[in-house]
C-alpha positions, 0 to 999 in steps of 0.5 A, spaced: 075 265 357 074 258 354 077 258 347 073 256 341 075 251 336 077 257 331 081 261 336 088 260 337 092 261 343 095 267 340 088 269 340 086 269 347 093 272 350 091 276 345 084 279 348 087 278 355 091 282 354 087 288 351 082 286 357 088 289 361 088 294 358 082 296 357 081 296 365 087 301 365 083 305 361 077 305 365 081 305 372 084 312 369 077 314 367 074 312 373 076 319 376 074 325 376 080 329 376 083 324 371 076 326 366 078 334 368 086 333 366 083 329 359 078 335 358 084 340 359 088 336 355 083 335 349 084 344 348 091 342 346 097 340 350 099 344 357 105 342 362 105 340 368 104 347 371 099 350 368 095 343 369 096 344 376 094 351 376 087 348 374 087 344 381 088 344 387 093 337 388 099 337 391 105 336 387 105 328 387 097 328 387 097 331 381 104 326 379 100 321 381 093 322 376 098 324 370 102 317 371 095 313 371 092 316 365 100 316 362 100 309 364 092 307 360 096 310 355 091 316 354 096 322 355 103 322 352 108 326 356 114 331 352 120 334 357 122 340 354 128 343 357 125 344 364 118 343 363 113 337 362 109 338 357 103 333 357 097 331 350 091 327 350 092 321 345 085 320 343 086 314 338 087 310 345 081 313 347 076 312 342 079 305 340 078 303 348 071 305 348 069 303 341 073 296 343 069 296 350 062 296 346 063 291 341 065 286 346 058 288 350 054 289 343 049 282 343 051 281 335 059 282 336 060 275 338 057 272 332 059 278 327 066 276 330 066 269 329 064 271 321 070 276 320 075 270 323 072 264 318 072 269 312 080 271 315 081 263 315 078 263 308 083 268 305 088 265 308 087 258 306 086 260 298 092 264 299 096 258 301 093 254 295 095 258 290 
């Protein structure tokens, strides 16, 4: 990523580390059992045993999808006595996605150079008063 005169260095680990996120959300994605739990989940929450009744995962299988899709931040998990209890976080999906498009959109580029000047702008007449 090569910075423009506007960007500041905060900017940059910024977007790089939303790069890395939106990379652990298209890694969890990028399974089909992973967009099943997410279909499941989008109904409402289950635990980990009524999700694993929907599959035919080993126990640590299925651990193992719902900690990548907890670590992409998509699900929320919820221990409640014994049980697990796991809930789709849809914001995080939506943003992702949303975030993904503005970067790949041919007008994204230019429109977020105008929305950081008009930042700026504020910011210095703010400063001056």
């Amino acid at each position: 990523m090569v910075l423009d005169k506007g960007d500041s260095l905060n900017n940059y680990f910024t977007n790089f580390l939303n790069i890395e996120f939106m990379e652990k959300v298209f890694e969890a994605l990028a399974s089909t059992a992973r967009r099943k739990i997410l279909a499941f989940l989008n109904q409402g929450e289950l635990s980990a045993g009524e999700i694993a009744e929907r599959f035919d995962f080993s126990k640590p299988a299925l651990s193992a999808h719902l900690r990548v899709l907890e670590e992409a931040g998509l699900v929320a998990r919820e221990k409640r006595g014994q049980f697990v209890f796991y809930r789709l976080v849809p914001d995080r999906l939506t943003n992702t996605l949303f975030a993904w498009a503005a970067e790949v959109c041919p007008v994204a580029g230019p429109l977020k150079r105008e929305s950081r000047a008009r930042a700026r702008a504020r910011r210095a007449g703010a400063t001056k008063n």
